[in-house]
C-alpha positions as CSV (number, residue, x, y, z in Angstrom):
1,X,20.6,21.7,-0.5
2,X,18.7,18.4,-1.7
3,X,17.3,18.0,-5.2
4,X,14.1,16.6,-5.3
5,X,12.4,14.6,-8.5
6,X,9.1,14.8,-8.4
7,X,7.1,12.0,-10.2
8,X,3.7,12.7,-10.9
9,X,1.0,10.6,-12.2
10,X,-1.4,12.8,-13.6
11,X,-4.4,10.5,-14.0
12,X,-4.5,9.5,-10.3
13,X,-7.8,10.1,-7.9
14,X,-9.2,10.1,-11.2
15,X,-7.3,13.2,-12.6
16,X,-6.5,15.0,-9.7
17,X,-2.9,14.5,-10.5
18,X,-3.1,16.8,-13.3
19,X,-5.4,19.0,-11.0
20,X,-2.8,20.0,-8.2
21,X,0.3,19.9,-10.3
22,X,0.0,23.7,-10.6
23,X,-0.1,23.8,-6.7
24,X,2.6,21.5,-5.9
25,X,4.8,23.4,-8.1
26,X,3.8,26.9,-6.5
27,X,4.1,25.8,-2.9
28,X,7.8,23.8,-3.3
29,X,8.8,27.0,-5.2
30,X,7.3,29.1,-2.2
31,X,9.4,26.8,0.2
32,X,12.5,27.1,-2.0
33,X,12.8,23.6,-2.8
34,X,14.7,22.9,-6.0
35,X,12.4,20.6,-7.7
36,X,11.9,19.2,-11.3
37,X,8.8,17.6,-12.1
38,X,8.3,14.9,-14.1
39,X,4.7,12.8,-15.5
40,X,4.5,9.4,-15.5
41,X,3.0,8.2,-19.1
42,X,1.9,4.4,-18.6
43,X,1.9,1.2,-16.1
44,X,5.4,1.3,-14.8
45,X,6.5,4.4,-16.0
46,X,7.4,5.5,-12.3
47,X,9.8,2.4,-11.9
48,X,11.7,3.7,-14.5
49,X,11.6,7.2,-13.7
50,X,12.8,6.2,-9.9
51,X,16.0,4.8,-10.9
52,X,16.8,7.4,-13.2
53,X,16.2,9.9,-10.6
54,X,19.2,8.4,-8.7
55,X,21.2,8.2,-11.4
56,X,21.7,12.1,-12.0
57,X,22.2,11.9,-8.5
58,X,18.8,13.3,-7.2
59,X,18.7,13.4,-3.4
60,X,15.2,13.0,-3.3
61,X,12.7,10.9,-5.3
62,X,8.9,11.5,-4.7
63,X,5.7,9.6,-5.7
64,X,3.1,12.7,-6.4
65,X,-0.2,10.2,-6.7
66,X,-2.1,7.1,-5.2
67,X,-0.8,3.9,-4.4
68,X,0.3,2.6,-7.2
69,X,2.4,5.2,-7.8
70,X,4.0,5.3,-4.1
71,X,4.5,1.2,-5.2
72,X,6.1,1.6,-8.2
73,X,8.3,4.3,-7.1
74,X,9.4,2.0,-4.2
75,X,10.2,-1.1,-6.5
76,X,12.6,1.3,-8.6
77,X,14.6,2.5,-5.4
78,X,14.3,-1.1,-4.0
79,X,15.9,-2.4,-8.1
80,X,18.6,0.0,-6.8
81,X,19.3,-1.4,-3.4
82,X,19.6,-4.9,-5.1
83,X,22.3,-3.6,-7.2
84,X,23.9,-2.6,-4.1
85,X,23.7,1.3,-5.1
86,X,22.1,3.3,-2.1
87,X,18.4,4.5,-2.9
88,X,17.3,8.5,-3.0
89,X,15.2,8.9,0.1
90,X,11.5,8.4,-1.0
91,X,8.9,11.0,-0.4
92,X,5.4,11.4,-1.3
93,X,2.7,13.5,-2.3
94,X,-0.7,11.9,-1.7
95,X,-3.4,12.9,-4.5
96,X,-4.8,9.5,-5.4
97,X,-8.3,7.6,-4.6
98,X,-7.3,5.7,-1.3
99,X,-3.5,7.2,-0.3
100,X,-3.3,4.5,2.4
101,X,0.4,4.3,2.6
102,X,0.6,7.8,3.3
103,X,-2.3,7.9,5.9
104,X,-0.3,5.0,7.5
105,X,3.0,6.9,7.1
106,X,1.7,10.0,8.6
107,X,2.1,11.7,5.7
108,X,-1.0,14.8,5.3
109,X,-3.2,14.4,2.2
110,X,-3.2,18.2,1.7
111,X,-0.9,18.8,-1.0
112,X,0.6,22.2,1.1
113,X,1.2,20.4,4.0
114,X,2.5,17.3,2.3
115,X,5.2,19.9,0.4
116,X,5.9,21.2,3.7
117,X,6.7,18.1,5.3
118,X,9.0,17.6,2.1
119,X,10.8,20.9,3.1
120,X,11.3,20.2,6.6
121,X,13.0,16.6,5.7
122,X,12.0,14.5,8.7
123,X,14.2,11.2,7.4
124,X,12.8,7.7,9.3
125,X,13.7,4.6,8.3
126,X,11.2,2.0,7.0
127,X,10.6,-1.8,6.8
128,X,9.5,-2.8,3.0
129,X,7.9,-6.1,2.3
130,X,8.6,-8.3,-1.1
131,X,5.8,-10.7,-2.2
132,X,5.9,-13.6,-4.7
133,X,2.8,-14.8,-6.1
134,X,2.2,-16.8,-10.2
135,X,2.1,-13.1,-11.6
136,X,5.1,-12.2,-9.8
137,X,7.2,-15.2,-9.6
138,X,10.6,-13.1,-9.1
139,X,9.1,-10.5,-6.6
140,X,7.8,-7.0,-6.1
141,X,8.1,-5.3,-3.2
142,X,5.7,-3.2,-1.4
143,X,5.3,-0.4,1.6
144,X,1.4,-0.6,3.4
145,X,0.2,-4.1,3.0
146,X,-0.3,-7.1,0.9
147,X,-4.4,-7.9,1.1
148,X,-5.8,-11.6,0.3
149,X,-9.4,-12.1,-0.7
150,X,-12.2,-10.0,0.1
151,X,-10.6,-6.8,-0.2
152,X,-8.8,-7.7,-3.2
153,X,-12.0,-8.1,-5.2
154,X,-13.1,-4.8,-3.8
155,X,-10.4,-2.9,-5.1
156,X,-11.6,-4.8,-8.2
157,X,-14.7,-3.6,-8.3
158,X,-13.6,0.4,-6.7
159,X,-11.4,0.5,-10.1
160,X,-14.7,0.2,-11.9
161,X,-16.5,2.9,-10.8
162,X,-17.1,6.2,-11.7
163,X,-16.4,8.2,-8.4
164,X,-13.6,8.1,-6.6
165,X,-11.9,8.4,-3.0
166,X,-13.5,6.9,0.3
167,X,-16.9,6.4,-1.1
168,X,-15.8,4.3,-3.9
169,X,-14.1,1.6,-1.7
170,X,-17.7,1.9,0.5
171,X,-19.9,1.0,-2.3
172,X,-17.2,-1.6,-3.7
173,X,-17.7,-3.4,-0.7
174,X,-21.0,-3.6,-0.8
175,X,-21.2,-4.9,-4.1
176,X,-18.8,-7.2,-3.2
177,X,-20.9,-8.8,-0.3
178,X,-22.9,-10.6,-3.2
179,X,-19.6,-11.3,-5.0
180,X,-17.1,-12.8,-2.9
181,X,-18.8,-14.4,0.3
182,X,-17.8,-18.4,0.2
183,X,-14.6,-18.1,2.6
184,X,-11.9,-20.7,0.8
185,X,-9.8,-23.2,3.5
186,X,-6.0,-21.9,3.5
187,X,-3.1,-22.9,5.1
188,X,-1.0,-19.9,6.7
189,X,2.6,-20.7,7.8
190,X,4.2,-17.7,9.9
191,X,7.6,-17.5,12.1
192,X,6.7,-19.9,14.7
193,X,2.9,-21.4,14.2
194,X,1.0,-22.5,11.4
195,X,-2.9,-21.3,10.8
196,X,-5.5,-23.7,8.4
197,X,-8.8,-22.1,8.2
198,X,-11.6,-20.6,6.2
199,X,-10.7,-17.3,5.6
200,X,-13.0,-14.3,4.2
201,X,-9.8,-12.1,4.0
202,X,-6.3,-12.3,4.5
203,X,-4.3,-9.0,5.4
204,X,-0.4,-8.7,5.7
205,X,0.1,-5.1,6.7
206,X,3.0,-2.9,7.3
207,X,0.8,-0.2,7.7
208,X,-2.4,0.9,9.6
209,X,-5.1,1.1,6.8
210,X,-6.3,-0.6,3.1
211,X,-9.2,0.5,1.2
212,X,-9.2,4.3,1.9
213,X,-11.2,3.7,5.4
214,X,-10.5,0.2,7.0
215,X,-8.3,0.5,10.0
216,X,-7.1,-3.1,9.9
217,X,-3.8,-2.9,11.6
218,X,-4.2,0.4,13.8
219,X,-1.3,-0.3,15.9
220,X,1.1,-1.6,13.1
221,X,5.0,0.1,12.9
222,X,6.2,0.5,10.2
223,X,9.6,0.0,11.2
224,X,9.3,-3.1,13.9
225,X,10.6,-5.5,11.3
226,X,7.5,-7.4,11.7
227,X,3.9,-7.6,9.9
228,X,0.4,-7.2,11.7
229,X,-1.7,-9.8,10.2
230,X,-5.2,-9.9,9.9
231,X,-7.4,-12.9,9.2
232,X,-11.3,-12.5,8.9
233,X,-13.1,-16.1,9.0
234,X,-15.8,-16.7,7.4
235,X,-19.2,-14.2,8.5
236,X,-22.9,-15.0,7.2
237,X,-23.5,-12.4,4.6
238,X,-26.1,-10.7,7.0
239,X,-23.3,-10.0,9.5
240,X,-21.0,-8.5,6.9
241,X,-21.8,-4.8,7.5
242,X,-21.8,-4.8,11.1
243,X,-18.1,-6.5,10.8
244,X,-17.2,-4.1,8.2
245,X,-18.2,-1.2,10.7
246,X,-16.1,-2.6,13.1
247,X,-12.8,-3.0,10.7
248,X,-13.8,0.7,9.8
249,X,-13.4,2.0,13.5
250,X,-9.9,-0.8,14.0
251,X,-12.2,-2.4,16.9
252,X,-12.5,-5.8,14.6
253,X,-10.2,-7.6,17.0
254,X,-12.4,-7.9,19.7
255,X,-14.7,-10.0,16.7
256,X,-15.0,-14.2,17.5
257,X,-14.0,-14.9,13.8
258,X,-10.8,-12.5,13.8
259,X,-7.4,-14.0,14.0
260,X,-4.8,-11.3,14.7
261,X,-0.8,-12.0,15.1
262,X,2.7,-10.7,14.2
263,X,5.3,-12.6,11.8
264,X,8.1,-11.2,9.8
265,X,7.4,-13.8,6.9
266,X,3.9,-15.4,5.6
267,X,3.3,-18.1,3.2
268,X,-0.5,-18.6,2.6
269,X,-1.7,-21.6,0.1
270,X,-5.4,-22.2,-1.0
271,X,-6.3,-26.2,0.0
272,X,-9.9,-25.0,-1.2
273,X,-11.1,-22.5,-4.1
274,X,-8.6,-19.9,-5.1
275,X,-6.6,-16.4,-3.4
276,X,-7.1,-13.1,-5.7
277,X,-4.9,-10.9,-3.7
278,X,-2.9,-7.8,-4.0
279,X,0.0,-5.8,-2.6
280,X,-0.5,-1.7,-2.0
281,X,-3.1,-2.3,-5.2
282,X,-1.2,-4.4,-7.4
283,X,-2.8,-7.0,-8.4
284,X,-1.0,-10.0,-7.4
285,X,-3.3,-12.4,-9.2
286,X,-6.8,-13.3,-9.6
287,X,-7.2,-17.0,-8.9
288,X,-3.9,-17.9,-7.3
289,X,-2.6,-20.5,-5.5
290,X,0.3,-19.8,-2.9
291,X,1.5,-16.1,-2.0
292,X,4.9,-15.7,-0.3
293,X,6.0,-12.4,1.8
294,X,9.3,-11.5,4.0
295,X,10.2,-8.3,5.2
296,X,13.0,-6.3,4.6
297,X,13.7,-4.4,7.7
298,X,14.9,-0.7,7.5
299,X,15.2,-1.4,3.5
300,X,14.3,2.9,2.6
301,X,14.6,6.3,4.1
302,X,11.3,7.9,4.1
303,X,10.2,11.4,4.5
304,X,7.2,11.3,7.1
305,X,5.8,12.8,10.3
306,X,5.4,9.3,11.8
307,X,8.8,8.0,13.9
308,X,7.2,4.6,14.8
């Protein structure tokens, strides 16, 4: 029988960690799944926790919390492959604000279900993405999607608020409309073309979805060895809603100043103004320069309802 180590941030979704703790205990119990539970105490914390987890041989490792935890918990089993040790499989338990890597991963935000799935251990494969930028010169790796610009700000300005979930990302964006609207020129060189243009927003995705609610990559696999990228041009400030109503519903393709293509690597550069970008969250910096990705195909084992 597998051993599973739960790591739990207790402050994600703004405490709900803490909330469902008591139910995520109850319901693996109830499935007879041999469990121990452990609470993540600061920034990093799950890192740590993720390779120890493999070391007393734990078959199992799972990020109970948004996704920042899911990233952390990733880098520490991906620090493991680079070692050349093989990784627990990775499973998670979605009770943060946006939980877009499990949305994209098929993974159910209803903490029974999401123990259930856990229970049932349907193992796929996954392709995991490694990102350099000036605050991560040597790398960190990352699972959904690696957002440049626009979004990044919003996230930004979503940590600020005082309510949480889809709502907070909504009214983030907003704000940011009178923030973050002069699109800077970049230069974007991919597997076979190279892209300069103004761009509003930058996305690298392995998954379907960023923000808790914008569907920029709805036909993205997670395990095709390639990225969908997204880039949005720049859009007068009074067409900025309607667009964002169309990235909402993942129709934005059809949109004269989208750019949509595939790659398996992406180097974007700022030849104008500067890139605050992200990966899963984490900030990659504020007023950066250059941002490097690659993908590492079929790099984790992941516990999910989704096969492709």
């Amino acid at each position: 029988m597998s051993r599973f180590y739960i790591i739990l941030n207790p402050v994600a979704g703004k405490g709900n960690g803490a909330h469902v703790k008591p139910l995520i205990e109850k319901k693996l119990t109830e499935l007879g799944v041999e469990h121990f539970i452990v609470e993540t105490e600061r920034v990093g914390h799950a890192t740590v926790l993720a390779r120890q987890a493999a070391l007393e041989h734990f078959d199992v490792v799972v990020a109970a919390g948004g996704d920042g935890t899911v990233n952390e918990v990733i880098n520490g089993l991906m620090q493991l492959k680079e070692q050349g040790k093989v990784p627990p499989v990775l499973g998670v338990i979605p009770v943060g604000r946006g939980n877009d890597f499990a949305f994209s991963m098929g993974i159910p935000v209803d903490v029974n279900e999401s123990c259930t799935l856990l229970a049932n251990d349907p193992q796929v494969r996954i392709d995991i993405g490694r990102v350099t930028s000036e605050l991560f010169p040597d790398g960190l790796y990352f699972g959904n999607g690696v957002g440049v610009g626009f979004d990044t700000v919003v996230g930004f300005v979503a940590a600020k608020l005082p309510i949480s979930g889809i709502l907070s990302y909504l009214v983030a964006a907003i704000k940011t409309m009178f923030l973050y609207y002069n699109a800077p020129l970049i230069r974007l060189e991919l597997d076979d073309q190279v892209i300069e243009t103004n761009s509003l927003m930058l996305s690298i995705m392995n998954g379907r979805r960023l923000g808790g609610s914008f569907m920029l990559a709805p036909n993205s696999s997670h395990n095709d060895g390639k990225y969908d990228i997204v880039i949005i041009q720049g859009i007068p400030r009074s067409k900025m809603i309607a667009a964002m109503g169309m990235v909402m519903k993942g129709t934005h393709a059809a949109h004269p100043a989208v750019i949509t293509t595939r790659s398996s690597k992406a180097k974007v550069t700022a030849l104008n103004g500067t890139l605050p970008g992200h990966a899963d969250g984490v900030t990659l910096c504020e007023e950066g320069h250059e941002i490097s990705v690659e993908i590492l195909p079929s790099a984790l084992t992941l516990l999910t309802g989704r096969t492709s």
